[in-house]
N, CA, C and O atoms as a Tinker XYZ file with bonds, in Angstrom:
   356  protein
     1  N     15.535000  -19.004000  -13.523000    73     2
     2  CA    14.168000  -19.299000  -13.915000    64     1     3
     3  C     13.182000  -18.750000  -12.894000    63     2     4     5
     4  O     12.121000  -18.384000  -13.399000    81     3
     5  N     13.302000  -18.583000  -11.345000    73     3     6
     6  CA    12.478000  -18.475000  -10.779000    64     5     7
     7  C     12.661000  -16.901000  -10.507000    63     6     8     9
     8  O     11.757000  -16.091000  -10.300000    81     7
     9  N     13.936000  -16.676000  -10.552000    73     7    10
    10  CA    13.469000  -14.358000  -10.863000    64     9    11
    11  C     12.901000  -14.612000  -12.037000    63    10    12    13
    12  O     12.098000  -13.724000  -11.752000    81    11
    13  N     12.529000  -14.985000  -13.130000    73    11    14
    14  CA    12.161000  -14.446000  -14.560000    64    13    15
    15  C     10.246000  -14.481000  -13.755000    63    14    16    17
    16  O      9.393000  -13.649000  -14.063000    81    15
    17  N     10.028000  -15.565000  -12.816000    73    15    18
    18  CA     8.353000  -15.681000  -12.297000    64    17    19
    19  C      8.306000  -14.634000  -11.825000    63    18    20    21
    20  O      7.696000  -13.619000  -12.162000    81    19
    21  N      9.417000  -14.998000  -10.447000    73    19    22
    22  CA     8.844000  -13.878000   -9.432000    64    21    23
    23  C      8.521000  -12.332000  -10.193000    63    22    24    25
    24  O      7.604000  -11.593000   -9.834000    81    23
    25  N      9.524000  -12.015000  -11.361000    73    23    26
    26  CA     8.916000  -10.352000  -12.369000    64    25    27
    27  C      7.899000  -10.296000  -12.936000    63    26    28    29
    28  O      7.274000   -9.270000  -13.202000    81    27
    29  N      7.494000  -11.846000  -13.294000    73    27    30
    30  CA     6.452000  -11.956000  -14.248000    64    29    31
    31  C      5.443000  -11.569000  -13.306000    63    30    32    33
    32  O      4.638000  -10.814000  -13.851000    81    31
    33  N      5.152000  -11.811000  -12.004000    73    31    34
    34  CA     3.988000  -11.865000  -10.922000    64    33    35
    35  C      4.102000  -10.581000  -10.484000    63    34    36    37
    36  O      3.063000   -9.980000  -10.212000    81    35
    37  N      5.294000   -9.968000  -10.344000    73    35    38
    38  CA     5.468000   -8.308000   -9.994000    64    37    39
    39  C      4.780000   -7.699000  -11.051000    63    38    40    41
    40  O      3.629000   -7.334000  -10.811000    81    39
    41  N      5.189000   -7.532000  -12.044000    73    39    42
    42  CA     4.433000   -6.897000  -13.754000    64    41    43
    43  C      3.142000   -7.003000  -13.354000    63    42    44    45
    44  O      2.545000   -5.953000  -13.117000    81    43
    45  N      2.286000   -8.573000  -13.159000    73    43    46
    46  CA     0.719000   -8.588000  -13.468000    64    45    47
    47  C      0.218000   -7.836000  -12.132000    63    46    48    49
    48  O     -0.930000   -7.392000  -12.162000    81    47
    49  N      1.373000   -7.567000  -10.369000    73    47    50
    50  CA     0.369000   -6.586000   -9.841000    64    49    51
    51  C      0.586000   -5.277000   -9.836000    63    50    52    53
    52  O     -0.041000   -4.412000   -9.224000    81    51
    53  N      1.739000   -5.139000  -10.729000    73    51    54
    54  CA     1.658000   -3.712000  -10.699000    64    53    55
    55  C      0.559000   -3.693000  -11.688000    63    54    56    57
    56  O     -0.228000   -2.765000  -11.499000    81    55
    57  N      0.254000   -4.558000  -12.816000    73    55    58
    58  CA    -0.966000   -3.983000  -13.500000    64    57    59
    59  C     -2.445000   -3.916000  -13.095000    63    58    60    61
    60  O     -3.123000   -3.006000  -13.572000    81    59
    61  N     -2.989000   -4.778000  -12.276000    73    59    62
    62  CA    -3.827000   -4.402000  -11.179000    64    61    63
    63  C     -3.680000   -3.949000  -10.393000    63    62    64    65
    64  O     -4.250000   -4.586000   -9.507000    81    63
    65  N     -3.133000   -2.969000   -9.936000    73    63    66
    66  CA    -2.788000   -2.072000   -8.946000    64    65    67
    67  C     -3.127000   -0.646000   -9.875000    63    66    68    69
    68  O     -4.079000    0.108000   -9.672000    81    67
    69  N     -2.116000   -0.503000  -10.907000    73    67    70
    70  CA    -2.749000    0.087000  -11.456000    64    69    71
    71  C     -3.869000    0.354000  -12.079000    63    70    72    73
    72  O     -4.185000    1.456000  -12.528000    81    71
    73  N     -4.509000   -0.654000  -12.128000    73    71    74
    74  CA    -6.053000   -1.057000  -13.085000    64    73    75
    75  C     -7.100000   -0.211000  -11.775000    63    74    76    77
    76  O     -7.819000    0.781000  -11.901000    81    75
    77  N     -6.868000   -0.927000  -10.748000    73    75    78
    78  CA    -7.477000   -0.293000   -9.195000    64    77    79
    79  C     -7.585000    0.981000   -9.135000    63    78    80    81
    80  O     -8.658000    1.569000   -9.000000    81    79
    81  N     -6.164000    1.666000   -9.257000    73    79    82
    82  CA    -5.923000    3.009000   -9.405000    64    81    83
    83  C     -6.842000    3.931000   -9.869000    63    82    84    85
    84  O     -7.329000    4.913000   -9.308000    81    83
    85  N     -7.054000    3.356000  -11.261000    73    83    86
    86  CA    -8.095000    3.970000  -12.377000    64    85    87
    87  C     -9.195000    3.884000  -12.042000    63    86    88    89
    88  O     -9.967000    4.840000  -11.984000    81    87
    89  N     -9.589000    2.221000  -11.638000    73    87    90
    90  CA   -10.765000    2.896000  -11.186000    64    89    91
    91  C    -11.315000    3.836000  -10.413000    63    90    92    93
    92  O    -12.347000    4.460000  -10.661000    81    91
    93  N    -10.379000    3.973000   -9.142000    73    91    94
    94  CA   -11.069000    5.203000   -8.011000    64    93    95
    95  C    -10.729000    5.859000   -8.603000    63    94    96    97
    96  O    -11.836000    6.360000   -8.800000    81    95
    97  N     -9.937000    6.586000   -9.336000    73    95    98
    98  CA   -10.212000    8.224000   -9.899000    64    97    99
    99  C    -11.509000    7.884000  -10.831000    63    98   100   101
   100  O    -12.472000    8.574000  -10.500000    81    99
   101  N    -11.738000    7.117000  -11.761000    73    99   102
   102  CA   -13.014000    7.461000  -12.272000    64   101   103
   103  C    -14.350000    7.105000  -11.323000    63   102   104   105
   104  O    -15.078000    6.425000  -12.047000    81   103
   105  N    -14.756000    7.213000  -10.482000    73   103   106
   106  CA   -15.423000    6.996000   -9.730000    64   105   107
   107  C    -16.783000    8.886000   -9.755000    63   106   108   109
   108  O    -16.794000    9.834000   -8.970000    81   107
   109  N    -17.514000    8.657000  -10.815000    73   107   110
   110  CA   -18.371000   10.018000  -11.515000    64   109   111
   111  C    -19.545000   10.021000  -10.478000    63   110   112   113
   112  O    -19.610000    9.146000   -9.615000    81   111
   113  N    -20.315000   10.855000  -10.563000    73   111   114
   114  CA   -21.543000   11.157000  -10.008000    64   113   115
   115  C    -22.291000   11.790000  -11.064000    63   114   116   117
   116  O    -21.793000   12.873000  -11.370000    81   115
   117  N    -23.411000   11.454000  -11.784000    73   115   118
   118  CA   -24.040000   12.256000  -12.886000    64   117   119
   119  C    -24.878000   13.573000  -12.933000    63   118   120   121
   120  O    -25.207000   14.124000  -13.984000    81   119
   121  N    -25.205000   14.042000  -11.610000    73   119   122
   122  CA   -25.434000   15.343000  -11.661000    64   121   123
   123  C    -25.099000   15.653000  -10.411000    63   122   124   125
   124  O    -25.824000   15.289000   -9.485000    81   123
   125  N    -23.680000   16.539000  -10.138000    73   123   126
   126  CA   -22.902000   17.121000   -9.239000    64   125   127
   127  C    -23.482000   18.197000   -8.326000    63   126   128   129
   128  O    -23.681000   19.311000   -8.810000    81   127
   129  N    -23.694000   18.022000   -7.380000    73   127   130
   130  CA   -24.025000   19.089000   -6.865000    64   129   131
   131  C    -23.262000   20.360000   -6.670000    63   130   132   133
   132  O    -22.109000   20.198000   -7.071000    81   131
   133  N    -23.523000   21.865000   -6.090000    73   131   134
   134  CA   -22.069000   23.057000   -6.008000    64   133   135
   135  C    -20.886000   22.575000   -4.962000    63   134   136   137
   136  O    -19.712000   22.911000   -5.115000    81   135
   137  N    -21.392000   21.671000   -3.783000    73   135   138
   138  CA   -20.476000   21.245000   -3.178000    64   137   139
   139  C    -19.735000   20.082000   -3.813000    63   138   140   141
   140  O    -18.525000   20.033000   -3.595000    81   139
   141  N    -20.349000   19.030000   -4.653000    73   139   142
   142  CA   -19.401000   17.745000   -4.994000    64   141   143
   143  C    -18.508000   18.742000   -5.933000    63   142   144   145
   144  O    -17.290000   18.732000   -5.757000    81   143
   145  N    -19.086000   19.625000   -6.951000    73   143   146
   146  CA   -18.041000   19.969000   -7.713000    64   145   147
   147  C    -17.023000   20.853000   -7.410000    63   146   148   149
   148  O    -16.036000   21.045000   -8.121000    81   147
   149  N    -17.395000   21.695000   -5.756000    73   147   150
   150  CA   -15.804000   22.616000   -5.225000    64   149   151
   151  C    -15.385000   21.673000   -4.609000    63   150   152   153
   152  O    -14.445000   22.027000   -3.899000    81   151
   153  N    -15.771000   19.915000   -4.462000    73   151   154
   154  CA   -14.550000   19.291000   -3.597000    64   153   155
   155  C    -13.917000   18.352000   -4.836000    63   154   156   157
   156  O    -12.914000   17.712000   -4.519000    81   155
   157  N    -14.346000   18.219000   -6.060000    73   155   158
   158  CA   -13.774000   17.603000   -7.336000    64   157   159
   159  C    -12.804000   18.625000   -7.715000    63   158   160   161
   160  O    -11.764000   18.022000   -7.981000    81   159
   161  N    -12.632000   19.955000   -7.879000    73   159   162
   162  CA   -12.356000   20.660000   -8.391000    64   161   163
   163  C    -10.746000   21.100000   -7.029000    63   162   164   165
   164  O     -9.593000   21.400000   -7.338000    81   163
   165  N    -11.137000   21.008000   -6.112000    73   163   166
   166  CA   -10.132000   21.549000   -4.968000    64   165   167
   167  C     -9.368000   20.036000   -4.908000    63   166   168   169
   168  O     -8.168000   20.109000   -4.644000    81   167
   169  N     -9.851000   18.835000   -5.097000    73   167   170
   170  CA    -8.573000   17.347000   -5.010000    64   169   171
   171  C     -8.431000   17.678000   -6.653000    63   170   172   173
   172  O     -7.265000   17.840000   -7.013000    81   171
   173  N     -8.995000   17.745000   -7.229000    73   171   174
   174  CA    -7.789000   17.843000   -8.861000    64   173   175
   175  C     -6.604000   18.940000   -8.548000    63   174   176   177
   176  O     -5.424000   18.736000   -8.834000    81   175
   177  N     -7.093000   20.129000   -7.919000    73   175   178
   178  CA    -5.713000   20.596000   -7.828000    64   177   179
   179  C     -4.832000   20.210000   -6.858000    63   178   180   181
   180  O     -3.666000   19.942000   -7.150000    81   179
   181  N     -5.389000   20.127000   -5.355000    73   179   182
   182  CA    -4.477000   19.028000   -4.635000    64   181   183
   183  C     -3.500000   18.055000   -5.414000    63   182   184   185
   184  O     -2.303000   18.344000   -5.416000    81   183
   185  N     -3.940000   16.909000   -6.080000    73   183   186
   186  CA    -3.248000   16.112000   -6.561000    64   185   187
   187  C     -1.766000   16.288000   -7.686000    63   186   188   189
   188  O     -0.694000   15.716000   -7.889000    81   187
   189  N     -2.873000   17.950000   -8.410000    73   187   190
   190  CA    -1.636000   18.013000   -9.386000    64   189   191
   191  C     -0.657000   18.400000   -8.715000    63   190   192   193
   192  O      0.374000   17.878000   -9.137000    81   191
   193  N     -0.428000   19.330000   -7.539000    73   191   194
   194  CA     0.601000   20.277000   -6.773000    64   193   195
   195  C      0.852000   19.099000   -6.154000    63   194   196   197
   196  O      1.895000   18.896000   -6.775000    81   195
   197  N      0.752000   18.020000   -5.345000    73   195   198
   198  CA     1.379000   16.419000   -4.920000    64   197   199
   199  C      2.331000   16.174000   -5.655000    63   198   200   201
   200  O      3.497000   16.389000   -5.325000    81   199
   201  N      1.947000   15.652000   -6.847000    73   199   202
   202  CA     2.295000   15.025000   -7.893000    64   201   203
   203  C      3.589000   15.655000   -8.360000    63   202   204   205
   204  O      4.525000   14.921000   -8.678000    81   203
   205  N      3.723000   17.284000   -8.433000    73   203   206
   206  CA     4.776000   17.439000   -8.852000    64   205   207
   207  C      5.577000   17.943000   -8.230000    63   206   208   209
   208  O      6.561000   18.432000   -8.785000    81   207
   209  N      5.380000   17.994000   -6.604000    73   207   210
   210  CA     6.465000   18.082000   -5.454000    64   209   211
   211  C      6.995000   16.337000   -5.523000    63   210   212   213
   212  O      8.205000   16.134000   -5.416000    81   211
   213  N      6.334000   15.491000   -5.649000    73   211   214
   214  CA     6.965000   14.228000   -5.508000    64   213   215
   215  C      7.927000   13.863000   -6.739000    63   214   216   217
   216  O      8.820000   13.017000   -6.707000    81   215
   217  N      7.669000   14.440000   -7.522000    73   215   218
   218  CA     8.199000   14.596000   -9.222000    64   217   219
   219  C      9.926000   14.908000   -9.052000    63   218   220   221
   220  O     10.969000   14.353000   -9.398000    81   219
   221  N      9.450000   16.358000   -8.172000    73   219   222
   222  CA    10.781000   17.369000   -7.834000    64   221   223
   223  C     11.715000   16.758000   -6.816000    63   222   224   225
   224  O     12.919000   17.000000   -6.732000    81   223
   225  N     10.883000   15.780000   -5.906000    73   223   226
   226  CA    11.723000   14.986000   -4.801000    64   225   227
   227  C     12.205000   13.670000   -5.032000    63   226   228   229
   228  O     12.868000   13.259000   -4.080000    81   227
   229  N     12.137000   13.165000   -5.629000    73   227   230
   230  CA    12.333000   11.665000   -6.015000    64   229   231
   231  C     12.949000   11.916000   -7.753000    63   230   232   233
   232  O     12.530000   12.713000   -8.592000    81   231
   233  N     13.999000   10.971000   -7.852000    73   231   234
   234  CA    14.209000   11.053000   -8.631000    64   233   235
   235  C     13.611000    9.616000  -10.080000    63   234   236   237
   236  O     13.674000    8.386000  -10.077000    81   235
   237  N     13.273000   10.268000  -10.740000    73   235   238
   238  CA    12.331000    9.304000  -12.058000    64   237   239
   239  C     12.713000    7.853000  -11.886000    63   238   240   241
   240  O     13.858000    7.457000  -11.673000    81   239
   241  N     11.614000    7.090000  -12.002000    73   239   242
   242  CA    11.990000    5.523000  -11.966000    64   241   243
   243  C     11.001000    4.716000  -11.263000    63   242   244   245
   244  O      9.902000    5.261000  -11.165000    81   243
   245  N     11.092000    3.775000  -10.847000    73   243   246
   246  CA     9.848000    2.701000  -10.806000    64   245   247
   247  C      9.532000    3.414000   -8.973000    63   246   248   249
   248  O      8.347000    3.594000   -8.690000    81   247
   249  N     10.430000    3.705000   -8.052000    73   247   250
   250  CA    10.084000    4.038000   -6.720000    64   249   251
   251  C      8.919000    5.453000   -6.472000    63   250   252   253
   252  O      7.896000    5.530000   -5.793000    81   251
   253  N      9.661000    6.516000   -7.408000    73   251   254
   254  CA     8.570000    7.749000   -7.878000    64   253   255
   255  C      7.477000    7.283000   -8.461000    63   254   256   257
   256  O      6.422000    7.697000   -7.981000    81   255
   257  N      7.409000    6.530000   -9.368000    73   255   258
   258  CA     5.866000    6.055000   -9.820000    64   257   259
   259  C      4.951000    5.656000   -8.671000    63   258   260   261
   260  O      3.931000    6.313000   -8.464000    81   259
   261  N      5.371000    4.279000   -7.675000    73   259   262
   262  CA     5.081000    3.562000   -7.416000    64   261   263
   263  C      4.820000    5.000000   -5.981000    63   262   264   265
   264  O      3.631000    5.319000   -5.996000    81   263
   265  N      5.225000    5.411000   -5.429000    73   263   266
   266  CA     4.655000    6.406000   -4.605000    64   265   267
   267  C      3.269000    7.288000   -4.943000    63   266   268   269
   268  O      2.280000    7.595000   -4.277000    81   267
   269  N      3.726000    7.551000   -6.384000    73   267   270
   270  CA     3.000000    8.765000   -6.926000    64   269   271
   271  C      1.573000    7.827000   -6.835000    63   270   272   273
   272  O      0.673000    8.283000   -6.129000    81   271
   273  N      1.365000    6.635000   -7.475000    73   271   274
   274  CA     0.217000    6.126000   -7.702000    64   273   275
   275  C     -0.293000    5.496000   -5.899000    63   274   276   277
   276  O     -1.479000    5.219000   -5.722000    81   275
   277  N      0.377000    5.392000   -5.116000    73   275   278
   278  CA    -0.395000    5.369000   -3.900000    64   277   279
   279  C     -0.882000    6.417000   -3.278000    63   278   280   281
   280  O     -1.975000    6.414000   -2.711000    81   279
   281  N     -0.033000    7.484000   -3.342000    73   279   282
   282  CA    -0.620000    8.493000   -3.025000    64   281   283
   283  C     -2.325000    8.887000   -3.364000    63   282   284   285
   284  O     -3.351000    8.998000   -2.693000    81   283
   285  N     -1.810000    9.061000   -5.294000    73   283   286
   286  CA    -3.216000    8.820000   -5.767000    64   285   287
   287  C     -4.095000    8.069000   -5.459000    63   286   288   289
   288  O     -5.084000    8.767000   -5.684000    81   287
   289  N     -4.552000    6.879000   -5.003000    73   287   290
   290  CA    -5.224000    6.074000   -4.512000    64   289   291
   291  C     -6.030000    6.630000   -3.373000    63   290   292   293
   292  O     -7.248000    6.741000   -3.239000    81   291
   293  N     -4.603000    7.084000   -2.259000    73   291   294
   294  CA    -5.402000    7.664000   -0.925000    64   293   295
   295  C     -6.224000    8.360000   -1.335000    63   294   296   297
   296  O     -7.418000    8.060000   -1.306000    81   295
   297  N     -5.652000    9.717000   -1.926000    73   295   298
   298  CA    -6.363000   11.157000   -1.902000    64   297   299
   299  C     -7.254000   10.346000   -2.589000    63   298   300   301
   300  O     -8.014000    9.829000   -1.771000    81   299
   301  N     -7.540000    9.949000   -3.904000    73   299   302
   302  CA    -8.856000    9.581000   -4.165000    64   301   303
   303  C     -9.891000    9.073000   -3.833000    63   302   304   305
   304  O    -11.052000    9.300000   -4.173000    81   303
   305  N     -9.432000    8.328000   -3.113000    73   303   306
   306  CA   -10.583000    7.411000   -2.117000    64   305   307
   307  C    -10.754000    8.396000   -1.387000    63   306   308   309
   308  O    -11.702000    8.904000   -1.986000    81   307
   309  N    -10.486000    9.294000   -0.242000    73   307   310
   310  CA   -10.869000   10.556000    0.278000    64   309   311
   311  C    -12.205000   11.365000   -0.415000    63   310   312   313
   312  O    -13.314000   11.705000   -0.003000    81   311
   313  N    -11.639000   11.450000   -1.398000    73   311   314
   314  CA   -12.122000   12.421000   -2.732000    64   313   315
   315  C    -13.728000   11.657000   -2.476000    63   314   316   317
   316  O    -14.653000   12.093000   -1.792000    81   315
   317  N    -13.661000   10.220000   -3.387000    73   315   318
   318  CA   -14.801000   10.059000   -3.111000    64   317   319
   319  C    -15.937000    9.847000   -2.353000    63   318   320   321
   320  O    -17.133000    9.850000   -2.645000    81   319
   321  N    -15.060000    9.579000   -0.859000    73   319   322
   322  CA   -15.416000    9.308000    0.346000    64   321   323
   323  C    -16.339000   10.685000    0.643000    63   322   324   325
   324  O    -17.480000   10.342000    0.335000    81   323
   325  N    -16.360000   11.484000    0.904000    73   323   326
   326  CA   -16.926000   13.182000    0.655000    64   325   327
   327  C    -17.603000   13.311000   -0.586000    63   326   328   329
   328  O    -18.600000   14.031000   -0.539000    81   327
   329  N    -17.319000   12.793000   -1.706000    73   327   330
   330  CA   -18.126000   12.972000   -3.061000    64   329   331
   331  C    -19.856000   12.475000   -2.333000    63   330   332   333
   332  O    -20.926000   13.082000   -2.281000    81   331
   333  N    -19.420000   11.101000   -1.865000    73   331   334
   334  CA   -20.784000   10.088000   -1.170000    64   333   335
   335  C    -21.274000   10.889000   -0.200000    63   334   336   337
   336  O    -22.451000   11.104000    0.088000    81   335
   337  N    -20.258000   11.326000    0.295000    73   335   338
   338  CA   -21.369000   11.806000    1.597000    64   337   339
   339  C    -21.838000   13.819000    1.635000    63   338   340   341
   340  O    -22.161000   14.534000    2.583000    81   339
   341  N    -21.687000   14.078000    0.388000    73   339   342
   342  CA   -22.340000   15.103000    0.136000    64   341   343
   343  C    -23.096000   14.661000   -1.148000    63   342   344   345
   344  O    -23.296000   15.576000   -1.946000    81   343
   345  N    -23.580000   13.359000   -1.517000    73   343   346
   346  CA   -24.096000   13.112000   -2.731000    64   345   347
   347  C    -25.565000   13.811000   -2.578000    63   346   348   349
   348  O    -26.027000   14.611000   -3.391000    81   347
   349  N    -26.376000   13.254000   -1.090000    73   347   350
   350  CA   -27.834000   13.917000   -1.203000    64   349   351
   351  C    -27.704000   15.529000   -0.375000    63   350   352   353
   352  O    -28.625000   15.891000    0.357000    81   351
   353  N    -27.119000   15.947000   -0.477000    73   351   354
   354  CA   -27.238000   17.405000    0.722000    64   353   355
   355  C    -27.329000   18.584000   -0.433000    63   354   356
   356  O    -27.423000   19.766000   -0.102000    81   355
């Protein structure tokens, strides 16, 4: 009875964790400047070339996810961290 909780409580943070996730990648600016959009444009490809060296190194399953989406987190928060501070320049 008490593994069936302890999964049930794992499940709801992996789903806020993931919910978190989402939000920092959507994290927009409504009119981009030439610099926000070569540093939006240079972490989208960063991330995809990450993503599928970690793909190629790990093999499929909850440990590869669970990397892949921290990773994402960092770089994104990065991402926007520089999005902000080239917002007025």
């Amino acid at each position: 009875m008490e593994n069936k909780a302890k999964n049930a409580g794992s499940r709801a943070d992996k789903e806020t964790f993931l919910t978190e996730a989402k939000a920092v990648r959507k994290e927009e600016y409504p009119n981009p400047n030439p610099t926000q959009v070569f540093i939006k444009s240079r972490f989208g490809h960063l991330v995809g070339k990450m993503l599928s060296q970690i793909e190629s190194a790990f093999p499929e399953g909850r440990q590869c996810d669970a990397v892949k989406s921290l990773l994402e987190i960092s770089i994104y928060d990065t991402r926007n961290e520089l999005l902000r501070y080239f917002a007025d320049r």
